[in-house]
Structure formats: structure tokens, C-alpha cells
N, C-alpha and C positions, 0 to 999 in steps of 0.2 A: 624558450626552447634553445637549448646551445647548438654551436656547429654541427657536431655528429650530428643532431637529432635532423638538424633543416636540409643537411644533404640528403640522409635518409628517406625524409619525405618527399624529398626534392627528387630522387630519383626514383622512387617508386611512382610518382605523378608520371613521370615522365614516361614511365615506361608503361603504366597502363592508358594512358593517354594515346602514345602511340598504340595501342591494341584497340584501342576504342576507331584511331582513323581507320587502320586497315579492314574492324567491322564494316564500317562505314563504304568505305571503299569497295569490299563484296556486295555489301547491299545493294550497292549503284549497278555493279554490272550486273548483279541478276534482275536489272530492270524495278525493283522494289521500291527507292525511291522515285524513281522517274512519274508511279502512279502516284507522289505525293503522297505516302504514310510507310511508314514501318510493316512491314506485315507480320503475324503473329508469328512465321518460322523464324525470324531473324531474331527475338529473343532469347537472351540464354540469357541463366540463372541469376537474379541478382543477388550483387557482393553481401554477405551476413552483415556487413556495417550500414547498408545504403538497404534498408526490408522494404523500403515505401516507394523506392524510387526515385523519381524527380516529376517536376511537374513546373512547367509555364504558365500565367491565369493574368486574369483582367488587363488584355489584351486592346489598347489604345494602333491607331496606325503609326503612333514614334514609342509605343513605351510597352513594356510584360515586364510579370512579377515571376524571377525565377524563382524553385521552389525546391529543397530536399530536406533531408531529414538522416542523421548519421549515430548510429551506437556509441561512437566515440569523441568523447569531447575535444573541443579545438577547435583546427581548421576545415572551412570548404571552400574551396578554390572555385571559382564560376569561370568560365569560359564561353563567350559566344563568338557566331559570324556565319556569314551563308557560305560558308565552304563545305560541304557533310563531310570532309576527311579530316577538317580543323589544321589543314597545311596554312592557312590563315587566319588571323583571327582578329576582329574586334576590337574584343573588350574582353579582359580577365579582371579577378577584384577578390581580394580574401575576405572570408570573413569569420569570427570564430564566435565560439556556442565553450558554455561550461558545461551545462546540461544536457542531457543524453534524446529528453522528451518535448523540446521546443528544437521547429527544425529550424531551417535556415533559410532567411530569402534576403534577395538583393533585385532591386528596382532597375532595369535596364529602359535607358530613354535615349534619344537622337536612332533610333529606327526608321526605316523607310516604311512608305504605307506599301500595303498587297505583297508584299515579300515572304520568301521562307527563311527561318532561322536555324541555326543548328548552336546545341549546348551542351557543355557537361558539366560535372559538379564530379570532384575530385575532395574526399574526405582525406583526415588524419593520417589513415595506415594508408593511403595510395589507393584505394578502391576507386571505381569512377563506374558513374551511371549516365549515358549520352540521350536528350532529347530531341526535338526540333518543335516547331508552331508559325505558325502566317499570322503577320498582322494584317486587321483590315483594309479593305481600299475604301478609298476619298470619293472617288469618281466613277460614272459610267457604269454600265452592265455586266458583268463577271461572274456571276452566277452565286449560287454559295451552297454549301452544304452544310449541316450541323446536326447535333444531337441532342438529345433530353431525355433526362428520366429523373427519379429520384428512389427517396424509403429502402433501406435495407438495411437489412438487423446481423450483427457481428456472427450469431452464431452457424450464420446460412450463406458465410462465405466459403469459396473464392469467387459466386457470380459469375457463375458461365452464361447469364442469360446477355453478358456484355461484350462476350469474348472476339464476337466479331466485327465491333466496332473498330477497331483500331487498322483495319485493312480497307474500310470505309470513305480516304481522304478526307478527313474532315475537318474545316477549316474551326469550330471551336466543339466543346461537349461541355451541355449546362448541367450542371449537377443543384437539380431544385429542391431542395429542400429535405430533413428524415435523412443528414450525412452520417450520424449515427442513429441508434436508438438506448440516449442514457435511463434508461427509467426501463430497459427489459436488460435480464442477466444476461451473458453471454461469456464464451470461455475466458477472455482475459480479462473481463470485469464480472464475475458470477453475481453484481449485486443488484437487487430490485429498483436501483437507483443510483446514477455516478452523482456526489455531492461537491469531491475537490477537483480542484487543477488538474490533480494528477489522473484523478480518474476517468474525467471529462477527455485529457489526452488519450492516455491508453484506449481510450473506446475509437477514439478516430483513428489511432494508430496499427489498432485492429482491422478496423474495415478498409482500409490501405494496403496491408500485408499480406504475406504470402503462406498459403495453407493447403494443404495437401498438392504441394510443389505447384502450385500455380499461382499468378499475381494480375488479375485480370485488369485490375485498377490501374496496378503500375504498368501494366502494358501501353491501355489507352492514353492515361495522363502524359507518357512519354512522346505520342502520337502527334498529339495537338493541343491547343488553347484551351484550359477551362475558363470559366463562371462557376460561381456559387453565391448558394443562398442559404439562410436559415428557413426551416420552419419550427415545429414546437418542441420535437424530441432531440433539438443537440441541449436542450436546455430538461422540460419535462412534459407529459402530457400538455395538451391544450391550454397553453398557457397564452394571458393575457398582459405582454409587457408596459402596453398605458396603463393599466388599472392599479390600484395600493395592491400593496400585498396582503394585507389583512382580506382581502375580494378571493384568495385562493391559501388553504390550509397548507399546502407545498409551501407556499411563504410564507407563513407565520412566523413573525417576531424578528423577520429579516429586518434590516437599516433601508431608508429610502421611501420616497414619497409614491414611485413607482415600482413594479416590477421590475423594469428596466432599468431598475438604482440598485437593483439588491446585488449583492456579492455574489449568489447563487446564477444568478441571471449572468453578470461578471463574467464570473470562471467557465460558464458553459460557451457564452460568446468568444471569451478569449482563445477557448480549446479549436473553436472552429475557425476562428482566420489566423491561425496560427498551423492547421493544419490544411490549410488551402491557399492557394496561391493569389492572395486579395489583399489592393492597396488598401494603408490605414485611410480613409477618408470618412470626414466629423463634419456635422449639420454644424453650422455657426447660430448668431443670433434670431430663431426663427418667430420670436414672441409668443412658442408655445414649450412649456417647462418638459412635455414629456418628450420633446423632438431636440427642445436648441443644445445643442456643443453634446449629444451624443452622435455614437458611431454610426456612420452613414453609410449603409451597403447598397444603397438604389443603385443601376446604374443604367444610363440612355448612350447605347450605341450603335455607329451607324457601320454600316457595309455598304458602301459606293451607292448607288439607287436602286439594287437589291433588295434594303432590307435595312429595319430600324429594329434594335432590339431596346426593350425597356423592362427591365431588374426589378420587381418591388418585393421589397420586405411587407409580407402580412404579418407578424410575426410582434414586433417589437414595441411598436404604438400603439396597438389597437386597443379600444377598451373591454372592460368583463362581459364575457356574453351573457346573451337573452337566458332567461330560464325556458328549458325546454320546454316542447306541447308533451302533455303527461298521460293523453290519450289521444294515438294517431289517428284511434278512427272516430274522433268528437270534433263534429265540423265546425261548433261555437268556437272551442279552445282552438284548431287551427285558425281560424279567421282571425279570430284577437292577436295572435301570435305575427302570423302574417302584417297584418294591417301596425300592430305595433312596431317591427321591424320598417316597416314604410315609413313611416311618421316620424320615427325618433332622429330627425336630423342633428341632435345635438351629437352623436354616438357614430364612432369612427374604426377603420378597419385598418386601414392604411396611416393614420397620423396627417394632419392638414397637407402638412410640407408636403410630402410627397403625392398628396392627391394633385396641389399645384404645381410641384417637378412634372408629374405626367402626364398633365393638360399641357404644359409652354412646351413639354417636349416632343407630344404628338402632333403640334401643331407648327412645330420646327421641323418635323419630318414630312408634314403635309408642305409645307413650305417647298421645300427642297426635291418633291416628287418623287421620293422615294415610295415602291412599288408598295412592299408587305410590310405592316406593321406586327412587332411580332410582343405583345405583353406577358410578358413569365410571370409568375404567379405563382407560389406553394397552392393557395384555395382553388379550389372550384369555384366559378363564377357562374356556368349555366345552372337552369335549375333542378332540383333535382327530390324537392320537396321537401317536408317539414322534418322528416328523420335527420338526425344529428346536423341540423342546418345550425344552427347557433355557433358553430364552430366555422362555417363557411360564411360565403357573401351574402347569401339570404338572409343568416343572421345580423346582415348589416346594411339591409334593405335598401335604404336610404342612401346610402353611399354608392352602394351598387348600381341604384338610380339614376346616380347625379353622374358617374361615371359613363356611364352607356347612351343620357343624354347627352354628353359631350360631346361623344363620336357622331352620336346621330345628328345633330343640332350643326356640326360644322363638317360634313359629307365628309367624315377621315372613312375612306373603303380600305376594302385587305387589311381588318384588324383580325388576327389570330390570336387569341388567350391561348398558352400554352399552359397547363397546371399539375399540378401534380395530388400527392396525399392522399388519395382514393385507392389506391393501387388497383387501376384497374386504365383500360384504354378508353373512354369515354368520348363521344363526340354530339355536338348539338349546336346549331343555330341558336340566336338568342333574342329574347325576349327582353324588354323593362316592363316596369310593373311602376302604375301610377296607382295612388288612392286616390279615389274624386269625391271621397266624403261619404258614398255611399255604399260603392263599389272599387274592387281593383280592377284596373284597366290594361291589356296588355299591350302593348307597343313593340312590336318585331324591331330590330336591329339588322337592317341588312345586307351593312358592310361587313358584318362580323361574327366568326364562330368560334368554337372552343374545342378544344382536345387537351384530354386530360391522359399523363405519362406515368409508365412505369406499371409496378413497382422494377425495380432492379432485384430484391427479393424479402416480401413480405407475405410470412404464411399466416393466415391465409388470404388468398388474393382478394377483390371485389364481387367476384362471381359465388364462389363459395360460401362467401359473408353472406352476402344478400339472400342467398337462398336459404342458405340457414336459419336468417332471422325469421324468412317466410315461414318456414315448416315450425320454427320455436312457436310462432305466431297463430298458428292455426289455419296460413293465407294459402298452403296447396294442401292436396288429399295426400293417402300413400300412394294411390296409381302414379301422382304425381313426380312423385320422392322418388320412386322404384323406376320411374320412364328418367327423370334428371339422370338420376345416378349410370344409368345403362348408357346414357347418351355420348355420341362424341363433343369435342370441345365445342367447335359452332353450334349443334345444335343445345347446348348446355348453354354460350351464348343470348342465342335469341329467347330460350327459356324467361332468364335472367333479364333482355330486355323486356321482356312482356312483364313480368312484377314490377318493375321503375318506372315503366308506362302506365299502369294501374294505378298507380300514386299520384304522376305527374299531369296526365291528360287532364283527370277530371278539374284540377286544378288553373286549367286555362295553358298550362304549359305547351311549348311545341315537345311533340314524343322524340325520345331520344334516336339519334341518328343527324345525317346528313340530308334528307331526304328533301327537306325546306330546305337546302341551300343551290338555287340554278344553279352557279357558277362553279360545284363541283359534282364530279361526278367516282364512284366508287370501282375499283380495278374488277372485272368480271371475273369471278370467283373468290375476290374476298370480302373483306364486310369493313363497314367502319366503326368497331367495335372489337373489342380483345378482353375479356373480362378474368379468364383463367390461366394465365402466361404470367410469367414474369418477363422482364424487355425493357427493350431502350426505343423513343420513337425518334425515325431520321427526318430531317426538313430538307428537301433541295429543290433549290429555284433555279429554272434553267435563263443562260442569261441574254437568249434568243430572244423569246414567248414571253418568258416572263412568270411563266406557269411553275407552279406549286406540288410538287411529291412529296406527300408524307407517307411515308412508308415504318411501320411497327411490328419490330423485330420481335421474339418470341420464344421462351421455352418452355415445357410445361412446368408446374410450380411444384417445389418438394417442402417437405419439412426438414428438421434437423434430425429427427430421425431416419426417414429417407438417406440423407445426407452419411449419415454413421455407420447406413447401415451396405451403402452401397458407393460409396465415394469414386468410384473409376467411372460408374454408367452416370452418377448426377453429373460429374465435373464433365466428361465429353458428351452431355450434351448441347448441339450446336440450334444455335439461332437459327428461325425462320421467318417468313415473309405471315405474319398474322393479322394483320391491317393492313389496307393498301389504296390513298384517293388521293385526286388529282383537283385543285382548283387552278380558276383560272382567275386573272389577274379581273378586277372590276376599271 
């Protein structure tokens, strides 16, 4: 770049730069940062070069990955410090990009723990997009608040069921799993299936960007800290990353011993931590082929004695599932299926490593007296019966087993599975399940429950699904169908709990709900349960008590047609309170 051109850029930074303080600076006096987030009035339109925004992620108490993404090749200037007017600063650091569709991050370390940050990212032509984010504390009680959800498909954007996260203070938002959906069309990838680089980008770059003038994404991510994670669709359906590839037709005649070696696998991985704000970190020599010296997305972190969070990829080790039961209602074929899932302890969900990562590290956090144990998770882990379990924990029995005895075996209390991929709001106490040779034996878990998040926007939601399969099934009448159909959402709801209890009961299962769990109790008027909403679910520990709000936001669920056909009434509409329970600390 000669002279002319670096003054040029040089003074267009400077001058959107300063425009960025003086937002800043209104924001403060109208009280908006004072409550600790951005609020949704204070965004205005971002720059056509900056469509994604910026984003802060995998958030250490000295370190975050800054994160943007720019139209124009070149330069992005980073800018941090806790000043929200940027009168002082930091740390600045250039960095430049030839390519339009790999964005740009820079790894910021020497951070104070429990602090706010403020940042911007200043592209090519001068454009600038301003963030901020908290890193964790080390020490003592402070409370926390945070977010989950996950699943939403490109063409059922902009996600107003998120919209009002970002006025929420929230100290991180986990994005679990389903960041895109490669394997369903959508407008900027029409195809049945993303195969390249480039298309694996485009799809996240999509679900990032801004569409019928709104950017719900880039609102939040600007907000605060993310987390991310895979699950099966940044890559393809249900895929099995320990297993050959010869084990699924999607990989045929790929290169590599695993899934997890194929090129295919490769590009879809690379598109997602390329499009999320997460440090490169690689297993080393773990003495198992399908784990050592690949990429490592686990992560164990803490929040002062708050609150321990623990990251697991289901995703990428795990090996080919069970063949499913091929008649749900043949109790021989469930039992075999059941019982073999128990027994097959050579057969893994998680990959050794990180079954090991999340024993030394729950037992680091037991250590340490930290209050909630909080294990993210794309699967479901409660149960939920032999329909489409092969893809969940059930299909991996055994694992799930050796898991849950862990917690129980060394009194870790306050374990909350956060999960996602259901798209539905699911909650349940938990059971293990032994084989004694003759029989399965069930064994409550009573430190520990589960809630499952989301979708963000998946048509159709879990409620819909299920009842549909019921009715495809022959399992209600028409008064049935004709009384659902007519119903409001909760009582559409409980409906839809009463068929997953008819499955699960008989089975030994506890029925879904909170109901088995003392130490919580449910907000009088709501349920712990959301099955027809799209939503994000909130976690806040108060740092008095010590006690537990999960609270799951809500909107009703549309299609893409909906969407097309009505774009002013889907995009405003706003979030509600649709779940709402309280535990207490054990």
C-alpha cells in the first residue's frame, strides 16, 4: 500500500473511530452500559464491509479471541481496553486477510480476571464495528449469568427468538451445536448439501448476517463472550467422526482411517472455527489414533465458585451407531437393543480423552468448591427412549453409565447437563441404568439434572415432531388431533408430555419434568417444559444464595414460508418468559 493509500486509511480509521467513541459515550449517559450490555436501541446499521459484525469468544480470566469478518481484502485494525469511549487504549495489532470469506481473529492475553472489555475492529475502507465482553473471575461469589441455545437453519433467519438477549447482561452466550445446517438448502447455499470450503463458509456466513434489516446475531455476539461447539450439521447429518468412513455413504471413498481424517470432515470443521471466535487448541500424544494431535474443542472453565463450565464435543470421536430398534413396539427388539447399548463398553461417545478431561476436571472443580457444575453437551443425555436414541447417549449406554457413576460414586452435587439438538425445551432428573445379567437396574442420580436448549429456529420444533410421528403412528385418535390442533401452546405442551411419558415410564424411566428433583421448584404459572417456541435458555446464579434461575425465552415457531410471507409481524416478534425454575444449591 503506498503513501496516499495509508493516509487514506489512516484517516478514515480515525474518523470512524472517533464516531464509534462518541456512540459510546451516548450509550454511557443514557445509562445503557451502566446495566452492563449494549441494548438493542443503541445499534445502528452495520457497515456493508463488516455484515457479521465482530465477536469476542473463548474467554480465559487473562485471554479472548477477537473475532470479525470484512468484504474487503487487507487490513483489520483491533483495538482493545476498558475505556467504552476508546480515549484509551490497550492494545491495537493489524492484521490482514487476502480473502473476502475467512474472517479475521487475533488472540488478546495479559487481561485482568472479572473485568469489562471494550473493542473494535476497523476494516480496509475505515468501516468500524465496536464490541465489549467480561472475562471470568478467579475468586469468591459474583454471581453469573449466561445463555444457550443452539440449531438454526439459514433460511429462517434473522432469529428474533434471540433478539432480546443482548439487553440481558450476560456475562457469556454458548452457541451448542446445529451453527449452521450444511446438508439443508438455503438462500445463499440453495444446495442439498455444502461439500467445499467455500460453501461450508457461505452457510455460516449466512447465519451471521443481516436480513430483512436486522442482525440478531451480530447484535448479541457484540454484547458479550461466546463458546462454541460442533455438532453434526456444520459437517452432515449424524455423522460419526471415530468411525471409517466406509461405516457412512456421505464418506465414501473419502482419504483417512476416520471420519475425523476426511477432507469433507476437514472443511466443514475449518468453516466453523473460522467463523467463531475459538482458540486453535490440538490433543497431543493421547495413545488413542482417533483423538492424538487432532483439534481439540473441549473446554473446562471456571467462574470464581459460581460455576464450572465443561465444553464436550460429541461430535468428532465418537464411534458408528447402534442399528436402530425396527419396531418400537416389540419389547424383545427394545430389550436387546437397550441391554446391548449397556454392555458394549468397548464403544464410545465422547473419545477416551475427553471422558478423562471431564472426570480430572469435575473433580478439580469438586476440589475447589465451586457451587454448579454446568456440562454442555450438543446430545441429550436424560432419557428419552429407544426412538432415534442411537444418535444420543442411550445409544451409548455404557459410556453414559460410567459417566453418571462418576458423579455419583464421588458426591460431585449441582451437576446440570445443558443440551441441545432436540429443539425443544426438555427437563428431567436422571437416572443410570446397570445391567445385572438379568435385568436393567435403575439408579437415580441425585445430584444431577438436565435441560435441553433451543432451537434458536428449527421448523419443525420438538412438539410438532413428536406429535406428528404420534398421529403418522396410529398412537392418538382424530378427537385427539382435532383437540391438539385447537389447543393453546401449554396445553399443546403437556399433550406432547403425555406421549414421551408413554414411551418412557414403562420403561423404568423417571417421567419427564422436574418433579423428582427436591431442590427445585417450578415459577407458579410456568412449566418446565417449552416444546413449541423457538428461544434461547438463560442460567443466573445469584451470588448471595447461591441459587439457580433458569429462565427460557420464547417465540412461537414459523416456517420459511411464514417468514416470506409475513416478514414485519415474524421478525417483531419479541421473546417471552416460557419456562421458568429455580434450584437450589445442594
Amino acid at each position: 500500500m503506498d503513501k496516499k493509500a495509508r493516509f487514506a486509511f489512516s484517516t478514515r480509521a480515525s474518523q470512524q473511530l472517533s464516531q464509534a467513541r462518541r456512540n459510546f459515550m451516548q450509550w454511557t449517559a443514557g445509562g445503557v452500559l451502566g446495566a452492563s450490555t449494549l441494548g438493542r436501541s443503541a445499534f445502528a446499521a452495520l457497515p456493508d464491509t463488516l455484515p457479521n459484525g465482530v465477536a469476542a469468544g473463548d474467554v480465559t480470566p487473562n485471554s479472548a479471541v477477537l473475532w470479525a469478518r470484512s468484504t474487503v481484502p487487507g487490513r483489520a485494525v483491533f483495538r482493545w481496553g476498558t475505556d467504552p469511549a476508546f480515549a484509551t487504549l490497550i492494545g491495537t495489532i493489524t492484521r490482514r486477510q487476502t480473502t473476502t470469506d475467512k474472517p479475521f481473529k487475533h488472540i488478546v492475553n495479559g487481561l485482568q480476571p472479572a473485568t469489562t472489555y471494550y473493542y473494535s475492529v476497523t476494516n480496509e475502507v475505515g468501516a468500524v464495528v465496536t464490541g465489549q465482553f467480561r472475562t471470568p473471575a478467579t475468586i469468591g461469589f459474583t454471581g453469573l449469568r449466561f445463555g444457550v441455545s443452539g440449531d438454526w437453519r439459514g433460511e429462517l433467519s434473522p432469529y428474533p427468538a434471540i433478539k432480546n438477549a443482548p439487553a440481558r447482561s450476560l456475562d457469556f452466550f454458548l452457541e451448542l451445536g446445529d451453527t449452521i445446517y450444511a446438508d439443508f438448502p438455503s438462500p445463499s447455499v440453495p444446495l442439498a448439501q455444502a461439500r467445499t470450503l467455500a460453501e461450508f463458509r457461505a452457510k455460516h456466513a449466512e447465519g451471521y448476517g443481516t436480513r430483512l434489516g436486522e442482525n440478531f446475531w451480530a447484535d448479541l455476539r457484540r454484547t458479550t463472550a461466546t463458546f462454541a461447539m460442533i455438532d453434526d450439521h456444520e459437517v452432515t447429518n449424524d455423522f460419526a467422526g471415530g468411525a471409517a468412513p466406509s461405516t457412512d455413504p456421505k464418506f465414501a471413498g473419502q482419504p483417512g482411517a476416520f471420519i475425523n481424517e476426511t477432507p469433507f470432515f476437514a472443511d466443514g470443521l475449518e468453516a466453523f472455527t473460522d467463523y467463531n471466535p475459538v482458540r486453535p487448541e490440538y490433543y497431543g500424544a493421547t495413545g488413542d489414533a482417533r483423538t492424538a494431535n487432532k483439534r481439540k474443542l473441549y473446554r473446562y472453565r471456571k467462574f470464581g465458585r459460581d460455576a464450572a463450565m465443561f465444553l464436550l464435543d460429541s461430535r468428532s470421536f465418537r464411534d458408528a451407531p447402534l442399528p436402530p430398534v425396527a419396531d418400537p413396539t416389540n419389547a424383545a427388539q427394545i430389550s436387546n437393543y437397550l441391554v446391548t447399548s449397556l454392555v458394549r463398553t468397548d464403544r464410545t461417545l465422547l473419545g477416551r480423552q475427553q471422558v478423562a478431561d471431564l472426570k480430572a476436571d469435575l473433580l478439580d472443580a469438586q476440589a475447589a468448591a465451586i457451587t454448579w457444575k454446568f456440562i454442555m453437551v450438543p446430545e441429550p443425555i436424560q432419557n428419552l427412549g429407544v426412538l432415534a436414541a442411537s444418535d444420543r447417549f442411550e445409544g451409548y449406554g455404557a459410556e453414559r453409565t460410567e459417566i453418571l457413576d462418576f458423579i455419583l460414586t464421588n458426591n460431585i452435587l449441582n451437576v446440570v447437563f445443558v443440551t441441545a439438538d432436540i429443539h425443544g425445551t426438555l427437563t428431567n432428573n436422571l437416572n443410570l441404568q446397570r445391567f445385572t445379567g438379568t435385568a436393567i437396574q435403575q439408579v437415580p442420580v441425585p445430584g444431577a439434572f438436565e435441560i435441553s436448549t433451543g432451537s434458536v429456529a428449527f421448523n419443525a420444533p420438538f412438539g410438532p415432531t413428536v406429535f406428528g410421528l404420534a398421529a403418522a403412528l396410529g398412537l392418538v385418535t382424530p378427537q385427539q388431533i382435532a383437540f391438539y390442533n385447537a389447543s393453546q401452546r401449554p396445553v399443546k405442551d403437556e399433550v406432547v408430555r403425555g406421549l414421551i411419558n408413554a414411551q418412557i415410564v414403562p420403561l423404568g424411566y423417571p417421567a419427564l419434568g422436574l418433579a423428582g428433583v427436591p431442590n427445585v421448584s417450578v415459577t407458579p404459572g410456568s412449566s418446565d417444559v417449552s416444546m413449541h417456541t423457538y428461544g434461547w435458555t438463560e442460567f443466573a446464579i445469584d451470588a448471595g444464595s447461591g441459587s439457580l434461575t433458569v429462565t427460557t425465552y420464547g417465540i412461537d415457531f414459523y416456517s420459511q414460508a411464514d417468514l416470506l410471507a409475513d416478514p414485519v409481524g415474524i421478525v417483531g416478534r419479541a421473546p417471552q418468559v416460557v419456562s421458568q425454575f429455580t434450584a437450589l444449591p445442594l
